[in-house]
Phi, psi and omega in degrees: 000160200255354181048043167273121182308158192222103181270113194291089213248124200284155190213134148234146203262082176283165180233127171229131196257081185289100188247137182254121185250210169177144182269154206290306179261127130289048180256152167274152196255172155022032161096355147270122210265141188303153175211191199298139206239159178228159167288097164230166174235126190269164200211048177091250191246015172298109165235176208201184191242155161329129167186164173190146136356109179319076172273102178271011156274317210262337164274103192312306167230177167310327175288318175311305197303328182281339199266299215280290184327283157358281171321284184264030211245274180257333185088354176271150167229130210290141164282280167273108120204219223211146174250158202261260182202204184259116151336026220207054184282176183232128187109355177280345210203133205284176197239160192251294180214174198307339189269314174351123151341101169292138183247130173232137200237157175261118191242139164256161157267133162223171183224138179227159193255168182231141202255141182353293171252105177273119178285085181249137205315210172249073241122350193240146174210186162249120149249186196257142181316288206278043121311312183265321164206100160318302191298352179246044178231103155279352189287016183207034159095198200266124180299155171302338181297352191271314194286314193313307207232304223292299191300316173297341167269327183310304169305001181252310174297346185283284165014290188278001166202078168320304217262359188291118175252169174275170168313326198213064107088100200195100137311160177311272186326313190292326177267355158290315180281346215280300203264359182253001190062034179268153200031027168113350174275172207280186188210079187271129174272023167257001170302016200294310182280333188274316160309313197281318184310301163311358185275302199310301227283322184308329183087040171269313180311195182222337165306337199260339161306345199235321164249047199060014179243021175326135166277149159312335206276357172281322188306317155307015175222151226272172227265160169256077174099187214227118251244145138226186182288173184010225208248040189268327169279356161266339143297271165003329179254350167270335158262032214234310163324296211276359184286283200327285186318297189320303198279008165281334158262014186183139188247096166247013154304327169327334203272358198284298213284153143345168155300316211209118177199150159288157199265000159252356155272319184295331186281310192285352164266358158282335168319309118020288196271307168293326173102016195240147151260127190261174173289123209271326178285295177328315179275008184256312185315289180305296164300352172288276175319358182248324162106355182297348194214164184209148207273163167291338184080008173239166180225144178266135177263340211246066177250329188067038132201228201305100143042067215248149166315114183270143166223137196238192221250152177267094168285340184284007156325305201306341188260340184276325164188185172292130182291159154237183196250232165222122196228068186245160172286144174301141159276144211259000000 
């Protein structure tokens, strides 16, 4: 034996929810269109996602403990969900004292509809998903915060050890063009958490401020999102990805919608989700040929102009073949 102390640091096995809604109207207001809302819960100005403690007397599995926490938590109840993956790097997250639990979360995705007037206990409200990263909502063109604040710093960090690579042989420059579209590259939207992680790793964030690794270069810059506890906006951006990816191939927008919705409710919660704006022709074209949806034979009046088709979702698709999803394009 090598008779090294060995310090025993005590761990909890948190259960954490990125539960996703979309509001009943997604019409735009004041040339900004509404977007996707997440369940969060506050504590003066701490703010987090649903979450509570692994008790394996009182939880069979992680998904009971998480469905339970929720319930009593928000009072809401999930419909789909989905677990991303675990949580727990050492150091993410700041510690109050030595004895203090290191937390390790387990993170789901989940979706819930979300009703007209949403009732939520007192301490829970909805905010909105792109509060926490402004930069990956396009739909109303490229946001300012990328040109303004975010690229001009990402390039001074980039700058200072160029050649500097990552686990999977990547410089600073090469993941400045793979996830922001810098020098011709793309701005792929299931990238959400690999964008929020380089913010984090630059020290731009206030998560990184909070756990000692602040860059200087943040006190210049206007706040990037809205702060959460522990590692909770890196679940969120991991489930915020994985909504994006899914639903291009499985239609779990579905679990989003009303029963009976118009295909100009359906195109904006994908708007919604993706952060995009689509071709209005295109996506009817595509949802027409997938075969996902079929009209009700009524029509909704409350649109506030002509009268639209109502339609629900063919769920036997799901028995008929691999479903799809809506793997439609951004107007160009």
């Amino acid at each position: 034996m090598s008779g090294r102390l060995v310090t025993q640091l005590p761990v909890e096995i948190n259960l954490t929810a990125a539960i996703i809604a979309v509001p009943g109207r997604l019409a735009v207001a004041a040339g900004t269109p509404h977007g996707p809302m997440i369940i969060v819960t506050r504590e003066g100005r701490n703010i987090g996602l649903p979450s509570g403690p692994f008790d394996p007397l009182s939880h069979r599995t992680f998904e009971m403990g998480l469905r339970a926490w929720v319930s009593e938590q928000t009072a809401v109840t999930l419909g789909y969900v989905e677990q991303l993956y675990t949580f727990g790097d050492r150091g993410r997250h700041a510690q109050i004292g030595d004895s203090d639990p290191h937390v390790v979360s387990v993170g789901y995705l989940a979706l819930t509809r979300m009703r007209l007037e949403p009732t939520l206990p007192a301490g829970v409200e909805f905010a909105p998903v792109y509060s926490c990263f402004p930069w990956e909502d396009w739909r109303v063109g490229r946001p300012e915060l990328l040109d303004g604040a975010i690229l001009p710093a990402l390039r001074t960090w980039c700058a200072r050890e160029p050649t500097r690579m990552n686990a999977r042989g990547l410089t600073r420059m090469d993941r400045l063009r793979m996830l922001f579209g810098e020098d011709g590259g793309s701005f792929d939207d299931e990238n959400v958490l690999d964008r929020f992680e380089m913010l984090y790793e630059a020290g731009l964030v206030e998560e990184a401020r909070r756990d000692g690794r602040a860059s200087p270069l943040l006190e210049s810059l206007p706040a990037l999102g809205l702060t959460m506890r522990l590692d909770h906006r890196r679940i969120l951006a991991t489930a915020l990805g994985r909504l994006r990816s899914k639903m291009k191939y499985r239609p779990v927008i579905f679990e989003l919608m009303p029963e009976a919705f118009t295909l100009t409710a359906l195109q904006n919660a994908a708007e919604a989700i993706t952060g995009r704006h689509l071709h209005k022709q295109n996506f009817r074209r595509f949802v027409e040929n997938a075969a996902v949806v079929e009209p009700t034979g009524e029509m909704a009046h409350a649109t506030g102009g002509r009268p639209a088709a109502l339609f629900h979702f063919r769920r036997e698709v799901v028995q008929e073949r691999p479903a799809q999803g809506l793997r439609v394009g951004a107007r160009g």
